[in-house]
VOZA-438288 format. One line per 10 residues: number of its first residue (from 0); their letters; for each residue x, y, z of C-alpha. Coordinates in Angstrom, 2 decimals. Layout:
! VOZA-438288
NUM> a> X:Y:Z; ...
***
This chain:
! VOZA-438288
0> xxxxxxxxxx> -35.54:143.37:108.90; -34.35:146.26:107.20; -33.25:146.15:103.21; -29.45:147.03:104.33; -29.74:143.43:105.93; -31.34:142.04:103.45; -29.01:142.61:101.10; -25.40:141.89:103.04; -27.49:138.84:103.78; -28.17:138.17:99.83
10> xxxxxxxxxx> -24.54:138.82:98.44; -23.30:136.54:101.34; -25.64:134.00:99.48; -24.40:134.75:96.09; -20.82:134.44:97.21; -21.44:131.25:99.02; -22.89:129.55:96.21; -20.34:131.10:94.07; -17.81:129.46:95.63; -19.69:126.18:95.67
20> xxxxxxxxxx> -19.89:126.44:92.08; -15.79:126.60:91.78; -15.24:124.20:93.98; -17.93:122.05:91.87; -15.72:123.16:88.67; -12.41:122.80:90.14; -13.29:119.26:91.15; -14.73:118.14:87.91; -11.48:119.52:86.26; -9.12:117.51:88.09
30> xxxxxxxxxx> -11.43:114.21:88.46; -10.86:111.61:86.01; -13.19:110.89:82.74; -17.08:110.57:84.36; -18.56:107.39:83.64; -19.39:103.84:83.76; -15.44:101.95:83.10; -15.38:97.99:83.03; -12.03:97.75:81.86; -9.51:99.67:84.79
40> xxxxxxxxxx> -6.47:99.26:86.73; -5.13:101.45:89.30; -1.36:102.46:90.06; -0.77:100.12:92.83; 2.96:99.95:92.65; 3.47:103.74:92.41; 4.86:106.16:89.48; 7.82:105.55:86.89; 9.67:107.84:85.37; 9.61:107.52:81.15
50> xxxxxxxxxx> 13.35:107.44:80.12; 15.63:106.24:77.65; 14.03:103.38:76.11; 11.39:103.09:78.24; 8.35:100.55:77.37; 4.86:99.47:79.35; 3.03:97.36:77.72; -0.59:95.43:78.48; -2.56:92.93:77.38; -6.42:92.08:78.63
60> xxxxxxxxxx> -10.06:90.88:77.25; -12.19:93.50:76.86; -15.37:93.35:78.86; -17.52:96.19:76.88; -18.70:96.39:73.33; -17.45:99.96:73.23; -14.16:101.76:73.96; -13.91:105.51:72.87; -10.74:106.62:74.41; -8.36:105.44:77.14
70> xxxxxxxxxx> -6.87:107.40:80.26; -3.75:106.68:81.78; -2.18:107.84:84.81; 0.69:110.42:83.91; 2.01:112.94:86.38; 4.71:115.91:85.46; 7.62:115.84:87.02; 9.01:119.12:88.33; 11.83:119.68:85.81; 11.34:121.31:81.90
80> xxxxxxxxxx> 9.75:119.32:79.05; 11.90:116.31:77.27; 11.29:114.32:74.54; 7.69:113.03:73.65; 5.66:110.23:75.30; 3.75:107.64:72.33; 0.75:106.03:72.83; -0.78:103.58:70.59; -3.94:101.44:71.39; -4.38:97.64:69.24
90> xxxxxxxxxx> -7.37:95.50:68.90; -6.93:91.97:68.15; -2.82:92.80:67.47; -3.84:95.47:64.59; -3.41:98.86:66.11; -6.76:101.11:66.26; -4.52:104.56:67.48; -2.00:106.05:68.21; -1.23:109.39:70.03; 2.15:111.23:70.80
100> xxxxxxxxxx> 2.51:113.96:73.81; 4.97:115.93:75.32; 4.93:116.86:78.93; 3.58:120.35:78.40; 0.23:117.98:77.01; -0.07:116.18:80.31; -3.40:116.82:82.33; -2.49:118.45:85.68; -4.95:116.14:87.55; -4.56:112.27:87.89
110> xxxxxxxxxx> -5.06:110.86:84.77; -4.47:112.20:81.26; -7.31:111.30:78.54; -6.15:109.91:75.19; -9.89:109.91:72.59; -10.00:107.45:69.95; -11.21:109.29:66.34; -13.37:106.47:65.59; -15.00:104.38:68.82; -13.97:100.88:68.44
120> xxxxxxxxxx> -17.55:98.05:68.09; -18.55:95.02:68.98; -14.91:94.88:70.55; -16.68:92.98:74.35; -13.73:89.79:74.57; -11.61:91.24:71.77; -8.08:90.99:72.48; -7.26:95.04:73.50; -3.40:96.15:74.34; -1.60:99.19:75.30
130> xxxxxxxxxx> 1.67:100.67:75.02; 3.40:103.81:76.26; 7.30:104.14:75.17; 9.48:106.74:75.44; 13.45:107.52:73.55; 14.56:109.67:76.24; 14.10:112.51:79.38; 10.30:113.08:79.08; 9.76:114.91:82.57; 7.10:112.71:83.15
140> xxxxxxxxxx> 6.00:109.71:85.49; 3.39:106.58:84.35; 1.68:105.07:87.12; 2.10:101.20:87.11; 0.90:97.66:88.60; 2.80:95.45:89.68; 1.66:91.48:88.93; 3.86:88.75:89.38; 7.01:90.40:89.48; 5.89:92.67:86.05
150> xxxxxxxxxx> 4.82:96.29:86.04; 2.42:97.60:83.43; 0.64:100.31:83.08; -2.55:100.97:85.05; -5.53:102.36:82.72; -8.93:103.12:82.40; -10.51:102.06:79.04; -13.35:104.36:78.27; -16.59:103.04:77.10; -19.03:105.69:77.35
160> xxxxxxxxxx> -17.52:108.92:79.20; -20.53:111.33:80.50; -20.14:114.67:79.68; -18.30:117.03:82.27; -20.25:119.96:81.12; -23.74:118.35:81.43; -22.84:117.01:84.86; -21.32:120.55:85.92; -25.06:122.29:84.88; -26.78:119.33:86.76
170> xxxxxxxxxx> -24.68:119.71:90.12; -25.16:123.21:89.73; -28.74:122.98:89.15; -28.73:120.92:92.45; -26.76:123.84:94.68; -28.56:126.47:93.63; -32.68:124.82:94.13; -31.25:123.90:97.33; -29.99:127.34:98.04; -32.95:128.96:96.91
180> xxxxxxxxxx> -35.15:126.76:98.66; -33.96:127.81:102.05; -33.63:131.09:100.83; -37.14:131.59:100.70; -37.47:130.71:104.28; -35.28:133.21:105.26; -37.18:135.85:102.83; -40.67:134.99:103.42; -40.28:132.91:106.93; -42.70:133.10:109.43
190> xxxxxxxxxx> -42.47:135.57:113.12; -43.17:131.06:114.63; -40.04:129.44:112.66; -37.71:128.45:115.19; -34.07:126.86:115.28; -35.14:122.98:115.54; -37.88:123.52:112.14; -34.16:125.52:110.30; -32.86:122.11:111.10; -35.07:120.03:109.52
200> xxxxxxxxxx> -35.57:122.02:106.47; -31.42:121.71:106.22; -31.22:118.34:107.20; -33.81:116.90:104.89; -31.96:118.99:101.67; -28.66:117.64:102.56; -30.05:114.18:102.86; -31.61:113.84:99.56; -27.86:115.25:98.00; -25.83:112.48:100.47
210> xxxxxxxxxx> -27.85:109.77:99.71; -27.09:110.62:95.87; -23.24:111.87:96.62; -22.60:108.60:98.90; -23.81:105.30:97.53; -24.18:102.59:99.98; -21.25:100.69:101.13; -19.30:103.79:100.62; -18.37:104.53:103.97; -15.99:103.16:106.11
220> xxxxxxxxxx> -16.78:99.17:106.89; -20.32:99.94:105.77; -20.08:96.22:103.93; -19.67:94.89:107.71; -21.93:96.44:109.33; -24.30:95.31:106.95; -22.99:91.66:107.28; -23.81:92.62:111.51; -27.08:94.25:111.35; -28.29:91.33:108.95
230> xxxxxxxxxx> -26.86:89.09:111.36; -28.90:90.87:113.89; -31.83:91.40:111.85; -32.20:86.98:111.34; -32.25:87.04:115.01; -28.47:86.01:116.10; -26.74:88.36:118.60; -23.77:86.61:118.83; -21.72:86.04:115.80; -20.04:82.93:115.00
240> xxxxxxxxxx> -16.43:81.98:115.06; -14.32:79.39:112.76; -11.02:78.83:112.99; -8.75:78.30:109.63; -5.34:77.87:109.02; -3.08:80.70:106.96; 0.47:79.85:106.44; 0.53:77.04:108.92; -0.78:78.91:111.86; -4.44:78.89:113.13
250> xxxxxxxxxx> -6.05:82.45:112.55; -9.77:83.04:114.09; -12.55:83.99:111.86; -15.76:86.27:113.10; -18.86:86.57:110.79; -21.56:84.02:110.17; -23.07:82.16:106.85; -24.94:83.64:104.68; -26.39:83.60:101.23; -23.85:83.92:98.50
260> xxxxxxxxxx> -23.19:87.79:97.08; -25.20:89.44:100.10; -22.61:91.88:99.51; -21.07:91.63:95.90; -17.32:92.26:95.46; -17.86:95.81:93.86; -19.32:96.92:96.96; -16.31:95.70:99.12; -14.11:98.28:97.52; -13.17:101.60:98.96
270> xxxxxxxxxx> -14.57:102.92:95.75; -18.43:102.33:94.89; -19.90:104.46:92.07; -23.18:105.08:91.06; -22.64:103.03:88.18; -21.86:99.68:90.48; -25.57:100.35:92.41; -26.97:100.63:88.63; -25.08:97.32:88.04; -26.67:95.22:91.12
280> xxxxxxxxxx> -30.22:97.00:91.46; -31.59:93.84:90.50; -29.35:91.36:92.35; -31.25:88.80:94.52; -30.66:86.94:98.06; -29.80:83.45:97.21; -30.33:81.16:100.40; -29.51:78.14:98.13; -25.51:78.96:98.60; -24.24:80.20:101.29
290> xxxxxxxxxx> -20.63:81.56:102.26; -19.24:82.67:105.46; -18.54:86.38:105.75; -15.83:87.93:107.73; -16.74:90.57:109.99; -14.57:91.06:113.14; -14.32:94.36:113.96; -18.29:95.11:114.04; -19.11:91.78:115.50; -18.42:92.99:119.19
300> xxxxxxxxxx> -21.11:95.91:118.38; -24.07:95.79:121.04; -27.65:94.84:118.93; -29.17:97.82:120.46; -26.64:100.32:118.74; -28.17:99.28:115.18; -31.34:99.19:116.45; -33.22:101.60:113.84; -30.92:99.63:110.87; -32.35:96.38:111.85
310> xxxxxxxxxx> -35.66:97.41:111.27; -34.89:98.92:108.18; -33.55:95.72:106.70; -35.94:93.78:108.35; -38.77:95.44:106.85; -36.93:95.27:103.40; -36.51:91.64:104.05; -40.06:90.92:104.46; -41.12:93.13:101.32; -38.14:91.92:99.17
320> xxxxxxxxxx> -35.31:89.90:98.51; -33.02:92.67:97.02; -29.82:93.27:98.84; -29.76:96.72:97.77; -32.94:97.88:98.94; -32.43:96.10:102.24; -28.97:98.16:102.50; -30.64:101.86:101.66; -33.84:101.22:104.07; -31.64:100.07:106.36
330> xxxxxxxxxx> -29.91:103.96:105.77; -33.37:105.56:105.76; -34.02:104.07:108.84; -30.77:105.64:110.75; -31.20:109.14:108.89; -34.87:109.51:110.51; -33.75:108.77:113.31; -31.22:110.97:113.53; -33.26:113.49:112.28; -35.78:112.69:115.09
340> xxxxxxxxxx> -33.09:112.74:117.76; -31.50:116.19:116.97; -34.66:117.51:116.43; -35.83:117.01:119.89; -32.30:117.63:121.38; -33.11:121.34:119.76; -36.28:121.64:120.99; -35.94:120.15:125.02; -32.80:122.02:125.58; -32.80:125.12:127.13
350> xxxxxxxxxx> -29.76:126.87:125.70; -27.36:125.94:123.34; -30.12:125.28:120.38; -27.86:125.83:117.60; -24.78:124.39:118.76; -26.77:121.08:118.50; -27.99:121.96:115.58; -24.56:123.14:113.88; -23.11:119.97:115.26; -25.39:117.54:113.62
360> xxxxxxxxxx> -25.09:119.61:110.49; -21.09:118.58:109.94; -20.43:117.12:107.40; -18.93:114.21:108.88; -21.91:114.25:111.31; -24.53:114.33:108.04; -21.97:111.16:106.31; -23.05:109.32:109.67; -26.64:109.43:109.87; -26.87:108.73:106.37
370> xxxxxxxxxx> -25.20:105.32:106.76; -25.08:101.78:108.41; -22.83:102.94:111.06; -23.48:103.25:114.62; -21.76:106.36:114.81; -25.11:108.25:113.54; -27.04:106.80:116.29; -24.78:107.58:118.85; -23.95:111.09:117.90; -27.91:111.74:118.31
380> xxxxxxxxxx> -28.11:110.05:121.56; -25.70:111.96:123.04; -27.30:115.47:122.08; -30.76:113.98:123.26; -29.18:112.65:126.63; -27.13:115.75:127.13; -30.41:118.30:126.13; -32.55:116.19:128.40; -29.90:116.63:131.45; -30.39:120.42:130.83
390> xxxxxxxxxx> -33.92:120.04:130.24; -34.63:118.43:133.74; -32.70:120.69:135.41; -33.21:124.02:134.27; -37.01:123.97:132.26; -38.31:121.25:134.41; -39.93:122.40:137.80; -42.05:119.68:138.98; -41.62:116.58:140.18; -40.64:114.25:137.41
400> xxxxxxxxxx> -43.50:112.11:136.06; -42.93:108.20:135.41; -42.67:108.67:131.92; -40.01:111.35:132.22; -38.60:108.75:134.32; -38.89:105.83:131.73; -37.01:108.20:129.40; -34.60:108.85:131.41; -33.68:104.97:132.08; -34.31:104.63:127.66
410> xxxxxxxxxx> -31.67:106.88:127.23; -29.20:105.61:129.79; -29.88:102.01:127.91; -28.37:103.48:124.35; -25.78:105.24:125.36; -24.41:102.59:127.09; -24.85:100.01:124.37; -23.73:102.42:121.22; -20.24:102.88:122.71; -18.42:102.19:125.63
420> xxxxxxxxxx> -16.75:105.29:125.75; -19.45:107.65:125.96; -20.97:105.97:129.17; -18.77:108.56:131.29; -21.57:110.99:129.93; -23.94:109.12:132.54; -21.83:111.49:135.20; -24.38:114.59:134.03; -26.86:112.59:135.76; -25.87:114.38:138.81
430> xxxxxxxxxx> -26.88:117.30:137.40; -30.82:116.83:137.93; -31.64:117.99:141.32; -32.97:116.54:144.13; -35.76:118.43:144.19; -37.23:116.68:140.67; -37.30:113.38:142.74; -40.52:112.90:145.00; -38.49:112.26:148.36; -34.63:112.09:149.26
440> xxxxxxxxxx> -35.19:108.11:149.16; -37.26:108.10:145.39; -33.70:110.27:144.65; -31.39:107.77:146.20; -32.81:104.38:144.84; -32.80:105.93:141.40; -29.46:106.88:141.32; -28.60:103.25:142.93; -30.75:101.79:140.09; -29.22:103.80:137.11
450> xxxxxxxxxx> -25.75:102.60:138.72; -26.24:99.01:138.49; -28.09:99.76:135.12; -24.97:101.70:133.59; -22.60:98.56:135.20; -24.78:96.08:134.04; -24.72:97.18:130.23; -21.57:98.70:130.16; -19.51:95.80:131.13; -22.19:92.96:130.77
460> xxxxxxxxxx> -22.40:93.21:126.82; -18.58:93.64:126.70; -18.30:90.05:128.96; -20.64:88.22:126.83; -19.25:89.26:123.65; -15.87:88.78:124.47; -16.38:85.36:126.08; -17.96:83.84:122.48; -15.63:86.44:120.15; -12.19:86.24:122.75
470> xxxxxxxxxx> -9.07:86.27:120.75; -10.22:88.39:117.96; -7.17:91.44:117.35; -7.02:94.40:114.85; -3.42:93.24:114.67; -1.01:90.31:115.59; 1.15:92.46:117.46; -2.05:93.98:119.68; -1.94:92.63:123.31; -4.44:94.77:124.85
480> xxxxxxxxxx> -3.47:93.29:128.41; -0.44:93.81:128.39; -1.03:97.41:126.93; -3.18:98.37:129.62; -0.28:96.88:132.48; 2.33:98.60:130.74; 0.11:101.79:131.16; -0.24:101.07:134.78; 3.14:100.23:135.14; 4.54:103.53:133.43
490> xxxxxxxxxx> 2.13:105.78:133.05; 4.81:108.72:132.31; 5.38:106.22:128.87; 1.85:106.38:128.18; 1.42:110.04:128.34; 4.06:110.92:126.29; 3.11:108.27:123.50; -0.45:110.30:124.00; 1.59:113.86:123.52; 3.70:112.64:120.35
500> xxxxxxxxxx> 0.11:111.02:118.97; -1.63:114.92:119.39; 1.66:116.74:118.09; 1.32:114.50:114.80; -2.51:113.82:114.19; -4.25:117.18:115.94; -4.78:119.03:112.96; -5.70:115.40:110.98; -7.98:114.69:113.66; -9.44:118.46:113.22
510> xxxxxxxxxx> -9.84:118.41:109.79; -11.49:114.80:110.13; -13.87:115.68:112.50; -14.94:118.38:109.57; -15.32:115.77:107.36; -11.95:116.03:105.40; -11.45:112.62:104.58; -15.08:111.96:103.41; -16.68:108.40:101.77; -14.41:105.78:102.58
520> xxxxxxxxxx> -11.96:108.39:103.97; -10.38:108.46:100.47; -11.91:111.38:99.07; -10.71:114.49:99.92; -12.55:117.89:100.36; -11.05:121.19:99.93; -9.75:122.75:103.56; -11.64:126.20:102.42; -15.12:124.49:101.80; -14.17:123.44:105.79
530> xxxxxxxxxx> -12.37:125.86:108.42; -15.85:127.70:108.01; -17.36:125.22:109.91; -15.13:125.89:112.87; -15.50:129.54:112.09; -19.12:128.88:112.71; -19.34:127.17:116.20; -16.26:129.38:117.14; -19.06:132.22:116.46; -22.12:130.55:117.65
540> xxxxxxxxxx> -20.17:129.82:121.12; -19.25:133.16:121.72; -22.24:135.54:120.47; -25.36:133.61:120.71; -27.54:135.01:123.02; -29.83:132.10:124.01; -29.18:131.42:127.89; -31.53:133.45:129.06; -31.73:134.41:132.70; -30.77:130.42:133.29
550> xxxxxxxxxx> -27.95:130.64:135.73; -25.01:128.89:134.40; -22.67:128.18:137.53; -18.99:126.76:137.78; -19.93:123.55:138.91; -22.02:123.00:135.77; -18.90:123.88:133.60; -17.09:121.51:135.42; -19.20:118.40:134.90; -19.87:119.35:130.92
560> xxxxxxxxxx> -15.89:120.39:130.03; -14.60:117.32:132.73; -17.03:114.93:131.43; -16.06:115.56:127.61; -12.46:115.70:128.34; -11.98:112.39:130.13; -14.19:110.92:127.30; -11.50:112.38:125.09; -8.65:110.83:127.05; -10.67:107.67:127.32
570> xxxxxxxxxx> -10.93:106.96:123.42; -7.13:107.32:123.06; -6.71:104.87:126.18; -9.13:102.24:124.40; -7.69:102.47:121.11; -4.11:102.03:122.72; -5.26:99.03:124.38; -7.35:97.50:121.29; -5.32:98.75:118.09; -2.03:99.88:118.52
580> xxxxxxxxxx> 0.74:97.67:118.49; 3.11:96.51:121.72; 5.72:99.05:121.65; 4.26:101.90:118.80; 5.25:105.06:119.61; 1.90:106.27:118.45; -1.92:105.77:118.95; -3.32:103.98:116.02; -6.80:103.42:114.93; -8.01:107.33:115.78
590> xxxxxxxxxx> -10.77:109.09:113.74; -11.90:112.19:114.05; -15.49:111.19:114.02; -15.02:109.85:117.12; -14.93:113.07:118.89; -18.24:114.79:117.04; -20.23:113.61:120.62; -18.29:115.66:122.41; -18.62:119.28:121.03; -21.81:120.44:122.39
600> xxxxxxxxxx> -21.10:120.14:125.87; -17.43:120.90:125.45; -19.10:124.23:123.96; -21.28:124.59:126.45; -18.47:124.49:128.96; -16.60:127.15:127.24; -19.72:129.45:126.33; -19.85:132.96:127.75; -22.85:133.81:129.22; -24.64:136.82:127.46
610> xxxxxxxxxx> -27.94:137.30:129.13; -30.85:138.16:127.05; -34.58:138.66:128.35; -36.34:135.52:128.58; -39.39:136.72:125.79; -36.99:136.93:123.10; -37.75:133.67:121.13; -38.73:132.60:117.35; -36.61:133.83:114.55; -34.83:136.24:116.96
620> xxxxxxxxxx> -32.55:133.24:117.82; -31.79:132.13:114.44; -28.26:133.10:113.14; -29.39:132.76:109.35; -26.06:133.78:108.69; -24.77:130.77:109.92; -27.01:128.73:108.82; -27.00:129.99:105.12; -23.17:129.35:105.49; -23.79:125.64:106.88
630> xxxxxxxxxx> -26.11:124.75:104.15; -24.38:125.99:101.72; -20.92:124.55:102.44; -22.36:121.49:102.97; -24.10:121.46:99.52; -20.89:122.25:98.01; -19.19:119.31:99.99; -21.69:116.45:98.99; -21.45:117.69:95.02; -17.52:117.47:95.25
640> xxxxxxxxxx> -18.25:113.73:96.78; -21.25:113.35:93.70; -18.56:114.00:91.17; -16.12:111.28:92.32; -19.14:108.36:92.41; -19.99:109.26:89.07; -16.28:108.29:87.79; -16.96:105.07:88.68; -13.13:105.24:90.29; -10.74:102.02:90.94
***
């Protein structure tokens, strides 16, 4: 490669990690203090605004020996400065500080910080109280609590706050070894490295950042699926089902017994730190109580569709009795094989090598495979089954052998247990020809037998589950029978619920799919560190040269766009029917996740075809561009998600 190239390709580097580094900065700047907190509240009921006379007070036991400051949760208002906010902290009834702000004083992100001179000692079940008054217009609002009918003020007390600067150095540190480390592939690679050993080398970096920048049980109903893969793991496949009474009606329980704090409370927040997994590393299973857990919405989940999990915990069962390291083998489990998925989805298909790859580098995609979801698992199914398709038709040219065969049938079996509504995929069988079959009659009895096998699992898990788990709703108001009449009844209705749903949530959806709404979709990443990404693909689709002399005909296009579009239309019918409410004008219950299956052979669909000549392989075929830019971003991405775990947030 000529030095011109190397160097555009070396200041695209430096500005990537650049801006990785602001966005690092930026995000420390507005987070709150970093640290372990024992004592916080959270604004619950909203933002007041300090007037005339206004007064919050609060009262509580501490729970740490040391407090060093407090932070509460101010926000300016958009009119000038007023009169001044005081502050004034008391231990045991004798005050310990005081402070006095204007508005011009107040941090611009969430919560303001208010250092004590002199930490407060040996303070752990000392009375500690707080009060914020006001004489008059102060252009500002306090966030508040609301508990029986009073509002105080929500706060963080401060025990031991971790230095922003050290933690900006060490995240820092972080994005730029992993930079350079994949830098030095792309300086001193080899003629041999090819697109599926770019992806590992990625995918393994990234992981070892996620698994630091999302602690377990910080992703969505990642306590439940533990509860279900646990289940699964003790050998039940059917959950059980109590019935209790709430407010004089009968409401129906899913989840099963198990030992008390399985899951402790701080991990059935929306907000796990670091410092919680510090708190519980040596928690223990204790079979002596028990307590039934409520798990509903992952109890219909086929076993097969948390197959790698299950071993994970099982093997951490067997080895130890720590909850914890059950929950992260469980996550190693899924990330290898993940890894192992996309990794031969790159290297079986013919074309299309880095649109897989791109894809299972998302963000969102990455979050996944790095949890106790099924979603990881059936992300990399569909790339494998969809690769294989193209495999067997356009690399293959011999009869297919019987353990081509037997992975054919494997493959059918997961996708139709990880989610119903990717079995429409199983269409693209009808893309293998004839020809790979030994006779017309091997050709029709297979496609008779992967019929009744798709029916069979499809429906007959569904049946099962439903017969043991009927009843069970999202919602009160969901009917999903009479949902799925009134769509047959007026279909026009349905449609133009489906229209107002896309002219609302597109762009949400969009920027979900990215990976927007990352952790327990409560943490927010920066648009700019994400419209790359789209950037990307958009660019991968339209220049990469890596079909060959394959021909790509209409027919093709049909069944791969088709196939991904009625899958779209499908999950907003299903949702419909199983979330949203008789009579919403909107589809509820939508994530953007759910549509990460779909983009490679959406792409594919859509891809021009540039012919290239059939030699050119290797490096040739990388876009190190692209991926420089996808490895980069993404670093950036999981260090903006490392900063919020380590402020140990409400």
């Amino acid at each position: 490669m000529k030095k011109s190239k190397y160097r555009k390709w070396i200041l695209l580097w430096g500005f990537l990690v650049l801006t990785g580094l602001l966005s690092i900065c930026y995000t420390l700047y507005d987070s709150r203090m970093l640290g372990e907190v024992f004592d916080q509240v959270s604004p619950n009921s909203g933002y007041r605004e300090m007037h005339d006379d206004s007064l919050y007070t609060v009262s509580f036991r501490s729970r740490t020996d040391t407090v060093q400051g407090i932070e509460l949760f101010l926000e300016k208002m958009p009119a000038g400065n007023g009169k001044d906010i005081k502050v004034s902290l008391s231990q045991n009834n004798k005050k310990a500080a005081g402070w006095q702000i204007s508005r011009s004083e107040v941090s611009d992100s969430e919560t303001t910080y208010f250092p004590l001179e002199k930490a407060l000692t040996n303070c752990k079940g000392d009375r500690i109280s707080i009060e914020i008054s006001s004489s008059g217009y102060t252009g500002v609002r306090i966030g508040v609590s609301s508990m029986d009918g009073t509002e105080t003020p929500a706060y963080r007390l401060i025990s031991d706050p971790l230095s922003k600067i050290l933690v900006f150095f060490l995240l820092a540190g972080i994005l730029i070894l992993g930079s350079t480390i994949f830098a030095g592939f792309y300086l001193f690679r080899k003629k041999s490295f090819r697109t599926e050993q770019a992806f590992v080398t990625i995918y393994i970096i990234l992981c070892l950042v996620s698994f630091l920048a999302i602690p377990v049980f910080n992703t969505p109903d990642e306590d439940h699926h533990f509860y279900r893969i646990y289940e699964l793991s003790q050998g039940h496949l059917i959950s059980d089902k109590q019935v209790t009474t709430e407010n004089g009606q009968e409401v129906v329980q899913v989840g099963r017994e198990f030992p008390k704090d399985l899951c402790p409370d701080d991990f059935e927040t929306r907000d796990v730190s670091l410092w919680d997994v510090k708190n519980h590393l040596g928690d223990k299973v204790d079979s002596t109580e028990t307590e039934f857990c409520e798990f509903a919405n992952t109890a219909l989940y086929a076993p097969p569709s948390y197959l790698p999990q299950i071993i994970g915990v099982k093997i951490a069962d067997i080895l130890t009795d720590s909850p914890l390291f059950m929950a992260y083998l469980g996550r190693l489990m899924n990330t290898v094989t993940f890894g192992l998925l996309v990794f031969f989805a790159i290297r079986l298909s013919p074309f299309g090598k880095n649109l897989i790859a791109i894809t299972a580098l998302l963000p969102m995609s990455i979050q996944a495979a790095n949890s106790l979801s099924a979603d990881g698992l059936a992300i990399g199914i569909v790339l494998l089954f969809v690769a294989y398709i193209l495999y067997l038709k356009y690399t293959k040219t011999e009869v297919l052998h019987k353990k081509e065969i037997a992975l054919l049938y494997l493959l059918i079996f997961f996708l139709c247990c990880c989610k119903i509504v990717y079995v429409p995929f199983c269409l693209l069988l009808f893309l293998i020809p004839q020809k790979r079959f030994k006779s017309r009659s091997a050709y029709k009895r297979h496609v008779v037998t992967a019929a009744v096998m798709i029916v069979v699992l499809s429906l007959g898990w569904l049946l099962i589950a439903t017969s043991f788990l009927g009843g069970v709703k999202a919602n009160v108001n969901v009917d999903t029978a009479k949902q799925i009449k009134g769509i047959l009844k007026n279909p026009i209705q349905f449609v133009m619920t489906f229209v107002r749903t896309l002219k609302v949530y597109l762009k949400e959806y969009l920027l979900q799919f990215l990976g927007e709404r990352m952790g327990w979709m409560n943490i927010y990443i920066p648009s700019f560190l994400l419209y790359p990404f789209l950037i990307i693909l958009g660019v991968e689709v339209c220049m990469d040269q890596d079909t060959g002399k394959h021909v790509f005909p209409t027919y093709l296009r049909v069944f791969l766009g088709g196939t991904s579009i009625l899958i779209f239309l499908l999950v907003f019918v299903t949702l419909y029917g199983q979330w949203t409410p008789v009579g919403y004008r909107l589809i509820e219950g939508i994530q953007g996740r759910y549509f990460i299956p779909l983009v490679f052979p959406f792409l594919l669909a859509v891809k021009p075809i540039r012919r290239i000549h059939a030699q050119q392989t290797g490096n040739k075929q990388i876009p190190w561009n692209s991926y420089t830019c996808v490895l980069i971003l993404n670093l950036s991405v999981f260090l903006v998600l490392a900063v919020h775990v380590l402020a140990d947030c409400i």
